[in-house]
Structures are given as structure tokens and as C-alpha cells.
N, CA, C and O atoms as a GROMACS GRO file, in nm:
protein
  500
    1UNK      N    1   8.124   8.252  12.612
    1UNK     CA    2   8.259   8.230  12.568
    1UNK      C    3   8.349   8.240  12.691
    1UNK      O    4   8.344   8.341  12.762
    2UNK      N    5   8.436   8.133  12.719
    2UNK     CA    6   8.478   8.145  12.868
    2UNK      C    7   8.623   8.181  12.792
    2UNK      O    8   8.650   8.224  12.679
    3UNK      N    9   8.730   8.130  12.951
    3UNK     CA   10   8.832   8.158  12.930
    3UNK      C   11   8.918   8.011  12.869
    3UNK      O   12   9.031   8.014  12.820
    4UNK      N   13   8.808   7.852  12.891
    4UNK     CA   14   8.896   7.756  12.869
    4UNK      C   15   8.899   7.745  12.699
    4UNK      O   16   8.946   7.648  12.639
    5UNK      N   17   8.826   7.889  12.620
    5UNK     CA   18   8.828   7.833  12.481
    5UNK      C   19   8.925   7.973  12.451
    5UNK      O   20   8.930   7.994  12.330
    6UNK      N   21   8.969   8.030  12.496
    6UNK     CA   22   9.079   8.104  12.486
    6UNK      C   23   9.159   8.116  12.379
    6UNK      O   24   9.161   8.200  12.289
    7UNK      N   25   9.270   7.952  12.417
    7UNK     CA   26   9.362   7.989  12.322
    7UNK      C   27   9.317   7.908  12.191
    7UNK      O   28   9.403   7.889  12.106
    8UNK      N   29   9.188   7.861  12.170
    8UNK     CA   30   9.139   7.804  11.985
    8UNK      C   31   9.092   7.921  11.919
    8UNK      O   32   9.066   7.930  11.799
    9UNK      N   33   9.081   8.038  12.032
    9UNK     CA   34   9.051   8.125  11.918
    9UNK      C   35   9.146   8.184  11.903
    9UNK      O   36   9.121   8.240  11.796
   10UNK      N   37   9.266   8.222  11.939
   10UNK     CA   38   9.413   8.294  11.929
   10UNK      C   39   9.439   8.246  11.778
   10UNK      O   40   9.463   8.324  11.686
   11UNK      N   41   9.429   8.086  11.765
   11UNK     CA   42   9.478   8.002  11.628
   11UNK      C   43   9.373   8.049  11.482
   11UNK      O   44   9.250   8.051  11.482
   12UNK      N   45   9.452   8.079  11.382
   12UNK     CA   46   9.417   8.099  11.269
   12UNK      C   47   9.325   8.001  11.227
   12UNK      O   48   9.367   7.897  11.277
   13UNK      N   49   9.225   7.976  11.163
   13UNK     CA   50   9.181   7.856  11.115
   13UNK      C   51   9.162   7.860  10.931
   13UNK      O   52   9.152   7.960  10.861
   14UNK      N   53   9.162   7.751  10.898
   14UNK     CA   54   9.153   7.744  10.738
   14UNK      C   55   8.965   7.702  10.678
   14UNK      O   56   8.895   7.607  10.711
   15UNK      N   57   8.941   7.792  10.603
   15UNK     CA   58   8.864   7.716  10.544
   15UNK      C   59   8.790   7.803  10.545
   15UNK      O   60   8.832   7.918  10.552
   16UNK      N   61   8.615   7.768  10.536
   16UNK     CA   62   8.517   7.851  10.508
   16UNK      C   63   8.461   7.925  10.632
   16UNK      O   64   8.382   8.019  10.631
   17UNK      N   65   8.552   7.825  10.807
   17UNK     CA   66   8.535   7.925  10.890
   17UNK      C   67   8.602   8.037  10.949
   17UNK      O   68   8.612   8.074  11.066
   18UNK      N   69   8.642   8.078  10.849
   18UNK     CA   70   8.778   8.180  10.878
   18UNK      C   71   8.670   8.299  10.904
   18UNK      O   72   8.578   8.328  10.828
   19UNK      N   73   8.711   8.378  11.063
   19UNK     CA   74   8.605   8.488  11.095
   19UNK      C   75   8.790   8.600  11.110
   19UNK      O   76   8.907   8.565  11.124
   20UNK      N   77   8.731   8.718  11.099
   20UNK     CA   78   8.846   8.790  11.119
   20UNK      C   79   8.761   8.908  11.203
   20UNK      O   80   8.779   9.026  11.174
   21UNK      N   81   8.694   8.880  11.279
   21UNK     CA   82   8.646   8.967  11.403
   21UNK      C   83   8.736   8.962  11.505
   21UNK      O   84   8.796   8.859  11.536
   22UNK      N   85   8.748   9.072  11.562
   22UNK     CA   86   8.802   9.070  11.716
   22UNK      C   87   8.708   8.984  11.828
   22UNK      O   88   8.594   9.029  11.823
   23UNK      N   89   8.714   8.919  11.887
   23UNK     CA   90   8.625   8.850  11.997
   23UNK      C   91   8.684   8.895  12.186
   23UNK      O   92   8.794   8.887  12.241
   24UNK      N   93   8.620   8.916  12.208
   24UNK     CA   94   8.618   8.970  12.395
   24UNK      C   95   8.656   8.791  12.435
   24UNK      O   96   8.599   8.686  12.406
   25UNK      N   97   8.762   8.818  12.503
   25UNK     CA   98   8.764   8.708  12.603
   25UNK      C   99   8.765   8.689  12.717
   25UNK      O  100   8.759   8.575  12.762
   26UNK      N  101   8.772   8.792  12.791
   26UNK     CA  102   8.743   8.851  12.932
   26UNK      C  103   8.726   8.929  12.985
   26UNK      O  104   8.808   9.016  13.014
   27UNK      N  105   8.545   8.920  13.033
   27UNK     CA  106   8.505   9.043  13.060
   27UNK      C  107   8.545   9.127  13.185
   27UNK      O  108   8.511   9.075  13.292
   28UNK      N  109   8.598   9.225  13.191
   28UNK     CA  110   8.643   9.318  13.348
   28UNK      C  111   8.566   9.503  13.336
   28UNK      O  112   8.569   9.583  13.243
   29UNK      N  113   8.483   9.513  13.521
   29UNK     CA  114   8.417   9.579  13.522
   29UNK      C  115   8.527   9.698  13.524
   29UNK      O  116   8.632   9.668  13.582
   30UNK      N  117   8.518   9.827  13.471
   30UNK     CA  118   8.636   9.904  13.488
   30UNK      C  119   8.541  10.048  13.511
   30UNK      O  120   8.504  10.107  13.409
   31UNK      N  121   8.507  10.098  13.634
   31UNK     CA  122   8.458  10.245  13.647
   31UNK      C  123   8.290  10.240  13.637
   31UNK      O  124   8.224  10.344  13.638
   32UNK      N  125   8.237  10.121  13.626
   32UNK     CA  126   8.124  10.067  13.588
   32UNK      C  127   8.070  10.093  13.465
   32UNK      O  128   7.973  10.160  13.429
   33UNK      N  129   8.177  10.006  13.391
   33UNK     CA  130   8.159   9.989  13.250
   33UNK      C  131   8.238   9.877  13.214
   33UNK      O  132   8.359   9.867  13.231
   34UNK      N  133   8.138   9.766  13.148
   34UNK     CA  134   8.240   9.676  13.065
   34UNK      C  135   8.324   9.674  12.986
   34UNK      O  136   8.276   9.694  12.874
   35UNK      N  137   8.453   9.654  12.984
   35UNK     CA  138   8.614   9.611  12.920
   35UNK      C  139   8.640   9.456  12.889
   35UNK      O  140   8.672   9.373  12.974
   36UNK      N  141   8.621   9.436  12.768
   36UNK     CA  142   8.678   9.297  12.742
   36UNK      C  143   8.860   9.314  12.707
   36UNK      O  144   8.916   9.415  12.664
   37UNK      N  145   8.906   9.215  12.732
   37UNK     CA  146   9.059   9.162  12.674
   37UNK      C  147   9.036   9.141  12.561
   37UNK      O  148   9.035   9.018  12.553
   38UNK      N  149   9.016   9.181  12.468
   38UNK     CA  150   9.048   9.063  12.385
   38UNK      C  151   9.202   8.977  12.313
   38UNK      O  152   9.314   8.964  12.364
   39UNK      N  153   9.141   8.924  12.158
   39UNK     CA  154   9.213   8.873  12.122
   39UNK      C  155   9.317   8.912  12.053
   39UNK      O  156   9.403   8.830  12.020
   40UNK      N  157   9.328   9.066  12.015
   40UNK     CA  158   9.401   9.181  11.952
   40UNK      C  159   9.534   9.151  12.147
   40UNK      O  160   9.649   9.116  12.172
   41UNK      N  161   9.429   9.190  12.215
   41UNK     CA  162   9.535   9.227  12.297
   41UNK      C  163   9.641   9.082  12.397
   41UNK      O  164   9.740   9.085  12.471
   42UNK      N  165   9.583   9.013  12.363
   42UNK     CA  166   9.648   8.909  12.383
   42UNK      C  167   9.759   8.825  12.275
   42UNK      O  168   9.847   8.743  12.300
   43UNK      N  169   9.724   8.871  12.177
   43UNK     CA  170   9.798   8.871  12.095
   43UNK      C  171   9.969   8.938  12.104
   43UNK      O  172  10.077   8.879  12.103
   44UNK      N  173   9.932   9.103  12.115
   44UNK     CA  174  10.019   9.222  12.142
   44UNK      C  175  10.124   9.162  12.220
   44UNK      O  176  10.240   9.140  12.188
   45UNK      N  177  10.045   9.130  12.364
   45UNK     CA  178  10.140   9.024  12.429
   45UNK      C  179  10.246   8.939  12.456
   45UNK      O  180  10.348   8.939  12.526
   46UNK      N  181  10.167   8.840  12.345
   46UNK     CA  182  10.277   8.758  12.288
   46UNK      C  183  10.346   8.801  12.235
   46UNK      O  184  10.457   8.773  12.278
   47UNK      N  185  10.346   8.896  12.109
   47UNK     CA  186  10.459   8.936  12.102
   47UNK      C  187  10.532   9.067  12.167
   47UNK      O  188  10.631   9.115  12.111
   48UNK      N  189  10.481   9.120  12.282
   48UNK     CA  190  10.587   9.198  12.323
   48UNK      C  191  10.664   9.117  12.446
   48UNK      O  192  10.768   9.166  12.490
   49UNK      N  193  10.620   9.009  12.496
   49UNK     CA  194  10.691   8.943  12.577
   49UNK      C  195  10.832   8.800  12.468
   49UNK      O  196  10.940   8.750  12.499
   50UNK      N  197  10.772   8.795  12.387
   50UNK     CA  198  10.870   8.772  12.264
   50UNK      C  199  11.011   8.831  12.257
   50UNK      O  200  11.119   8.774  12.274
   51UNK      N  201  10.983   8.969  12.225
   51UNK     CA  202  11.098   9.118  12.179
   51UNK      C  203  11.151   9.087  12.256
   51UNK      O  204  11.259   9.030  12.245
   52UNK      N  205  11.061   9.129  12.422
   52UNK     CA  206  11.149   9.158  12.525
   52UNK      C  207  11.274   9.003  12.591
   52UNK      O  208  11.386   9.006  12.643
   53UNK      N  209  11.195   8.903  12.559
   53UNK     CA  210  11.309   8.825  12.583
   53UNK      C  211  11.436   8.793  12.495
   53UNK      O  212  11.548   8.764  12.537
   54UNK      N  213  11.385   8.806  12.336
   54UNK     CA  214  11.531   8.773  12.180
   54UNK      C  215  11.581   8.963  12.289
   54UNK      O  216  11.658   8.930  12.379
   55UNK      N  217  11.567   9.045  12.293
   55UNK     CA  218  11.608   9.197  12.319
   55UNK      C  219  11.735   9.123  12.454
   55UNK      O  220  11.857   9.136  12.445
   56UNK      N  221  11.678   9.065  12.543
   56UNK     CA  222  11.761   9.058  12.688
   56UNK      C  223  11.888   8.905  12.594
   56UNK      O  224  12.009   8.887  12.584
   57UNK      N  225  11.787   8.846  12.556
   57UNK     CA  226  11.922   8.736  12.505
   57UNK      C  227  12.060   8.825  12.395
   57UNK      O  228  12.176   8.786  12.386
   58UNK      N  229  12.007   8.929  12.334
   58UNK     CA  230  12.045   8.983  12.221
   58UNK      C  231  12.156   9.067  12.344
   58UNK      O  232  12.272   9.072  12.302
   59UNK      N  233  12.143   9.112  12.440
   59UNK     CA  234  12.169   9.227  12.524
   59UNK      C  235  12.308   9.136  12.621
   59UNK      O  236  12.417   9.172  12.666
   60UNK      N  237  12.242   9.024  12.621
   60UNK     CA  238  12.369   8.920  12.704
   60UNK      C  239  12.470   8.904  12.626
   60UNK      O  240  12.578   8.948  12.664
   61UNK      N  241  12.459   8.838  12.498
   61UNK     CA  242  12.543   8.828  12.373
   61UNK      C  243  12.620   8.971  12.345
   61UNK      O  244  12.742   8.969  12.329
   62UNK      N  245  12.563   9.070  12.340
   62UNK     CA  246  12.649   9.167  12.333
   62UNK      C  247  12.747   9.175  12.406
   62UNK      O  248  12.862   9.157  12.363
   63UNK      N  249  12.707   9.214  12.578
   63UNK     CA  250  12.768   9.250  12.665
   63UNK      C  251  12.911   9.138  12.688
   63UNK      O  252  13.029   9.171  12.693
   64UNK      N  253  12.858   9.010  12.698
   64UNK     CA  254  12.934   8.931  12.697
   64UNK      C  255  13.040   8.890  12.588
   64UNK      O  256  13.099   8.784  12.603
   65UNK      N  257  13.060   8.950  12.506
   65UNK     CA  258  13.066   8.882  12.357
   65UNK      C  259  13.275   8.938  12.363
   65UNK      O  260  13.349   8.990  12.447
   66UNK      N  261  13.286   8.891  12.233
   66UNK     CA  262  13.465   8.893  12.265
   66UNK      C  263  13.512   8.998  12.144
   66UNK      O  264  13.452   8.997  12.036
   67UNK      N  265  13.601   9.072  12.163
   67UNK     CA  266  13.677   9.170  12.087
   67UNK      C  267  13.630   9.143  11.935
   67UNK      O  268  13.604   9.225  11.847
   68UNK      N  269  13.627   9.018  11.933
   68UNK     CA  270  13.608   8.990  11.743
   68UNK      C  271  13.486   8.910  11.788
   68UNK      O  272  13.481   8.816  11.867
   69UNK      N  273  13.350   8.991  11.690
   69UNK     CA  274  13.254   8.928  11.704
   69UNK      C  275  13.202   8.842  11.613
   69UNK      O  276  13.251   8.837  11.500
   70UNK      N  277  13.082   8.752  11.657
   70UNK     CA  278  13.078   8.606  11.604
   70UNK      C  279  12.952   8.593  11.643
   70UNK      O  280  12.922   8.627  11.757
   71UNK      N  281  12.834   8.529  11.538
   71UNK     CA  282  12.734   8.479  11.556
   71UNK      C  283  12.619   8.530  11.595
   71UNK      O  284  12.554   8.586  11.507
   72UNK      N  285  12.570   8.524  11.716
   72UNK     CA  286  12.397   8.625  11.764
   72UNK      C  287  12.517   8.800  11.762
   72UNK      O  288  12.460   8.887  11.696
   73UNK      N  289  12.612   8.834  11.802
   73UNK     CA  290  12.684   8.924  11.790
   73UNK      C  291  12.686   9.014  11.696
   73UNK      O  292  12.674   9.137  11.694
   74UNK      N  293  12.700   8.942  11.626
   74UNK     CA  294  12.715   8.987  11.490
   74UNK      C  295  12.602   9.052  11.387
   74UNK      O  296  12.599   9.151  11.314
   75UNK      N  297  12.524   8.958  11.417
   75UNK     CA  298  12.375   8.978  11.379
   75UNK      C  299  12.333   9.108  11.477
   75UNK      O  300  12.366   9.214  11.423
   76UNK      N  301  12.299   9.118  11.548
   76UNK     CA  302  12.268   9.243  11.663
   76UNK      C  303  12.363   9.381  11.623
   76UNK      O  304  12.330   9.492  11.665
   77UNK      N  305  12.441   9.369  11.568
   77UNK     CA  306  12.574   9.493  11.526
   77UNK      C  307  12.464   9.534  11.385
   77UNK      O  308  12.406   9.631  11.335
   78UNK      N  309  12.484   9.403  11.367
   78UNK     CA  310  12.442   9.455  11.166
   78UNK      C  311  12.284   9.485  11.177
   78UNK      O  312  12.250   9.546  11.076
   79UNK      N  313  12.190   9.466  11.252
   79UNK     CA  314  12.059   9.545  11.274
   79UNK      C  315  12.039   9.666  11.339
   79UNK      O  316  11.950   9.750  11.322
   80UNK      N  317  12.161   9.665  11.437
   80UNK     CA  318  12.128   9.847  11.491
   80UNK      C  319  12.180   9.895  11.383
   80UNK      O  320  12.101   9.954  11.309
   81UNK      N  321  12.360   9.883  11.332
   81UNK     CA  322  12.389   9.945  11.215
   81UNK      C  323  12.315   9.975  11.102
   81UNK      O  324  12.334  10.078  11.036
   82UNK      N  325  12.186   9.844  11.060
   82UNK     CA  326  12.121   9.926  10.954
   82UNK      C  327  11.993  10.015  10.944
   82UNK      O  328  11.937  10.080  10.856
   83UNK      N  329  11.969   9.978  11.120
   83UNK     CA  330  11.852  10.083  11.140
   83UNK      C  331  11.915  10.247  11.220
   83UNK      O  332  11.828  10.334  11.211
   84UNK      N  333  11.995  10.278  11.264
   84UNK     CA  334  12.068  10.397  11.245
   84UNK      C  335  12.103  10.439  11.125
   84UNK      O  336  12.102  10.561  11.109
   85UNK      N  337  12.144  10.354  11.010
   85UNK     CA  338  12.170  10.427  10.873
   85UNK      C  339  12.047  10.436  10.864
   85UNK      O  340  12.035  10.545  10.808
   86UNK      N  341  11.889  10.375  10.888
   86UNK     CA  342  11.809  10.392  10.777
   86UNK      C  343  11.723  10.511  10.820
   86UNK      O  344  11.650  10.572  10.741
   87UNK      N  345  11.737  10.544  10.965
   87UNK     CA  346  11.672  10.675  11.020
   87UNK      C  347  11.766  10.805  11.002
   87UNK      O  348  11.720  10.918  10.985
   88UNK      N  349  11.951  10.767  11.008
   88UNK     CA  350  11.992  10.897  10.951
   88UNK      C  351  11.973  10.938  10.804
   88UNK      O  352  11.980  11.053  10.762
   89UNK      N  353  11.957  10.862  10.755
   89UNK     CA  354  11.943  10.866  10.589
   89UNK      C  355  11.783  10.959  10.526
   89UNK      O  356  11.757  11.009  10.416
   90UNK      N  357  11.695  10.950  10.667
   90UNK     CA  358  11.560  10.970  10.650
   90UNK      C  359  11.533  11.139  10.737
   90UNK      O  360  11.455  11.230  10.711
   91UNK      N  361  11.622  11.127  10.830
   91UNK     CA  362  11.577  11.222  10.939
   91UNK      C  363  11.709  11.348  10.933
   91UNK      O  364  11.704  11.455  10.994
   92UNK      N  365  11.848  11.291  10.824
   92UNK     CA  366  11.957  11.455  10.811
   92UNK      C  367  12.007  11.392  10.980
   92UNK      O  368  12.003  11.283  11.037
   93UNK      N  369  12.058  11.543  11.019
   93UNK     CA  370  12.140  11.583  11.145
   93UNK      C  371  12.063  11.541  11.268
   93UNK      O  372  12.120  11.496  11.367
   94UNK      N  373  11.955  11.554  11.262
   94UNK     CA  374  11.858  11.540  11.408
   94UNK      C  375  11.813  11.393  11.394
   94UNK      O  376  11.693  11.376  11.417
   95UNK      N  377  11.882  11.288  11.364
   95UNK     CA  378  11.837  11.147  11.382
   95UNK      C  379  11.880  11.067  11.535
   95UNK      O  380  11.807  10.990  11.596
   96UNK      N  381  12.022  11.111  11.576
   96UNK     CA  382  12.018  11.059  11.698
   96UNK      C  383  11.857  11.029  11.776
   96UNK      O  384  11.782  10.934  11.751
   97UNK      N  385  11.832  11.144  11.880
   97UNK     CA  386  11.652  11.125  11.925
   97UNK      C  387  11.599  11.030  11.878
   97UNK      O  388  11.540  10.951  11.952
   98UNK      N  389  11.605  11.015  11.763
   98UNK     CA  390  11.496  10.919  11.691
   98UNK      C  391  11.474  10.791  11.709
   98UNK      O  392  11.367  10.740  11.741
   99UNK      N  393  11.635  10.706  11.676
   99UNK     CA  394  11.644  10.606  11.660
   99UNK      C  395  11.618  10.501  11.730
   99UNK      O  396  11.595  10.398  11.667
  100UNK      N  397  11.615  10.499  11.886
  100UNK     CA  398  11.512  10.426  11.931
  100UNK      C  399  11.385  10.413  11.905
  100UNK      O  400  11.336  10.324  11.836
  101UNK      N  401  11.317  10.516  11.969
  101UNK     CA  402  11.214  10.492  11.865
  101UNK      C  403  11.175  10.434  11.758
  101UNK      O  404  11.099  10.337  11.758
  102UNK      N  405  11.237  10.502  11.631
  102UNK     CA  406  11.184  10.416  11.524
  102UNK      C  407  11.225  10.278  11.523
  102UNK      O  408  11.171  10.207  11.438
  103UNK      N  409  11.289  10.238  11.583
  103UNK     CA  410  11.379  10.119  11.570
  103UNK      C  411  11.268  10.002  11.631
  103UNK      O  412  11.241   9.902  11.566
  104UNK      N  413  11.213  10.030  11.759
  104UNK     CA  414  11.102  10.001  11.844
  104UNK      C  415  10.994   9.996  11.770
  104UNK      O  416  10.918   9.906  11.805
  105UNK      N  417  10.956  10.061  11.675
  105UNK     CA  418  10.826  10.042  11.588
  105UNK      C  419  10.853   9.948  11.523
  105UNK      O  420  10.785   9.846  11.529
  106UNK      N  421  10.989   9.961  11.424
  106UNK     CA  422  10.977   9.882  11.338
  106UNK      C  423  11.017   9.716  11.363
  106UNK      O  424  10.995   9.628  11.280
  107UNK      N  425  11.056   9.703  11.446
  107UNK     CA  426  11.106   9.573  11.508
  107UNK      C  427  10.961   9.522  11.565
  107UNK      O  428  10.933   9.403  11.550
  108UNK      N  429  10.895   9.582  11.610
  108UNK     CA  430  10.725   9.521  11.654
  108UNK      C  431  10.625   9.516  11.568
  108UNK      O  432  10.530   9.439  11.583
  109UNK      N  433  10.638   9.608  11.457
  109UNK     CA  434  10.526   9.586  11.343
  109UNK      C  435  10.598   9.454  11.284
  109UNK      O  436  10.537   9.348  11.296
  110UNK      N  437  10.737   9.455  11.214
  110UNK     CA  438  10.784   9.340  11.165
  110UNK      C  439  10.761   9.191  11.245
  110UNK      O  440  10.755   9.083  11.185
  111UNK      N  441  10.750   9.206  11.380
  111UNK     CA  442  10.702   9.056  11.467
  111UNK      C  443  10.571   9.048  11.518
  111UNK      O  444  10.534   8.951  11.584
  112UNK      N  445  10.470   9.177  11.483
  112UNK     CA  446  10.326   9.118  11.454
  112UNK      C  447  10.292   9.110  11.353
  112UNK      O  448  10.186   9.058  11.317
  113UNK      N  449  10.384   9.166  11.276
  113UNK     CA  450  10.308   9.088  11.145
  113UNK      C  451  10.360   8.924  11.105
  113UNK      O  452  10.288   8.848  11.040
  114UNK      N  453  10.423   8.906  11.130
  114UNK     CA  454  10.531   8.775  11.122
  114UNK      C  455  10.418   8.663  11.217
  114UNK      O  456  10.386   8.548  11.187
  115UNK      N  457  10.378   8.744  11.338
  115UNK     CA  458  10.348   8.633  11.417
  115UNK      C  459  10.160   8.585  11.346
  115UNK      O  460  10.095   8.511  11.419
  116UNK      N  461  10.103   8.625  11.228
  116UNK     CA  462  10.028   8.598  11.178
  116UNK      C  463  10.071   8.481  11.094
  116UNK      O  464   9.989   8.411  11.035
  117UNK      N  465  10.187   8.463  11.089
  117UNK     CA  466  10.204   8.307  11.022
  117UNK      C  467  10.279   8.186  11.050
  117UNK      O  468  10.350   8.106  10.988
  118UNK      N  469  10.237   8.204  11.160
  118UNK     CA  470  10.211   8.150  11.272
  118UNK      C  471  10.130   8.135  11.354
  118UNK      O  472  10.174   8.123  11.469
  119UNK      N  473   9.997   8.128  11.336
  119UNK     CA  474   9.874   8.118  11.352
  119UNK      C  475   9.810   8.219  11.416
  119UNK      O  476   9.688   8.233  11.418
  120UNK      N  477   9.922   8.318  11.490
  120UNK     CA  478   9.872   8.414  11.596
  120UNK      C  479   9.771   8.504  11.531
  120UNK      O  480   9.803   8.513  11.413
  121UNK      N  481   9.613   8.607  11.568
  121UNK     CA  482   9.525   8.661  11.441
  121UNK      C  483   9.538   8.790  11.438
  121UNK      O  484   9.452   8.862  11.388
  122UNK      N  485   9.682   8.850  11.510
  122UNK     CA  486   9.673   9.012  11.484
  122UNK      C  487   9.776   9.032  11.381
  122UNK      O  488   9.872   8.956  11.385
  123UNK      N  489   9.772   9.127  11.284
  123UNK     CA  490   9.835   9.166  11.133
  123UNK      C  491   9.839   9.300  11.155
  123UNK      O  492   9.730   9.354  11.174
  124UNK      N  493   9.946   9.375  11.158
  124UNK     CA  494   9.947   9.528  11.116
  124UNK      C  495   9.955   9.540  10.952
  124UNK      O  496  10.020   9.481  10.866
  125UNK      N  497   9.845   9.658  10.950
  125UNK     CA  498   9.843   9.695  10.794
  125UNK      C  499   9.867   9.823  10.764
  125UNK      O  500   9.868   9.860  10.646
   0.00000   0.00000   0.00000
């Protein structure tokens, strides 16, 4: 299994050959012991290089944005706002600390799981 069949196995497939194994796609010697990549972690990838770019576009729009907000702005206000209510609501007085954090989980479980339909084959359950 090389690296030029890579990305057909990243893609979901339909039908009776639907395998839901993890598969090694590149093998690396690490301490003298084999480490594959796989397709879990290439996956991860994609979407954390995803976050991190909607996060920096989301981060320009803010910074840049005008007294009365409008549009990606707006949207970005009303998702921190409802994930600070939904960790103070959960966590009392000591939620500040938190809210990155949880905010960071839940924004990455919600876009790997998302990115399963979209052919990508990692699913948090």
C-alpha cells in the first residue's frame, strides 16, 4: 500500500465495499519500532488545519470589523456568546478557566464529525 493510493482511501465508499478499519499509510521507523500514519491521523489534520484557518479568517473579521456588527461578525459574537453561556450554565462561578477549552473540544468534535459527510473516514462517537 504506497503513498500514491493515499487519498482513495481517505474517501468514504458506498456499497458492499465499505471497510471501516483504520489502514497504515506510512510506514516510519521511530526508536526501532514501526509507526504507521495512518488514516485516523490524516484525517485529524484536515480538520485541524480547517479550524485553524475559518479561526484566523473568523479572528480578521473580528479585529477588523466596525462598531455595529454585520455578517462573519456577527456570527463569531453569537458562538462565543453561546458557548460561554453554555459552560457558565454547566460549571457555576469557576467557568472563566474553562471556556477555552471546552469551546476547543467542542468546535473539533462538531468538524470531525461533520467532516464524515463529506467523505472524510474519521467520526467521533
Amino acid at each position: 500500500m504506497g503513498i500514491m493510493n493515499a487519498p482513495m482511501m481517505l474517501a468514504a465508499s458506498s456499497g458492499d465495499d465499505v471497510d471501516f478499519m483504520v489502514h497504515g499509510l506510512i510506514p516510519l521507523k521511530f526508536f526501532g519500532h514501526k509507526v504507521w500514519i495512518t488514516t485516523t491521523h490524516v484525517t485529524t489534520l484536515i480538520v485541524m488545519v480547517f479550524i485553524i484557518v475559518l479561526a484566523l479568517i473568523a479572528r480578521h473579521a473580528v479585529l477588523h470589523g466596525d462598531e455595529k456588527p454585520s455578517g462573519l461578525q456577527n456570527f463569531v459574537e453569537m458562538v462565543v456568546e453561546m458557548l460561554d453561556n453554555l459552560v457558565k450554565g454547566n460549571m457555576g462561578r469557576h467557568w472563566r478557566p474553562f471556556v477555552n477549552y471546552i469551546g476547543t473540544i467542542m468546535v473539533f468534535i462538531f468538524f470531525a464529525n461533520t467532516s464524515g459527510l463529506f467523505g472524510l473516514r474519521q467520526r467521533l462517537r
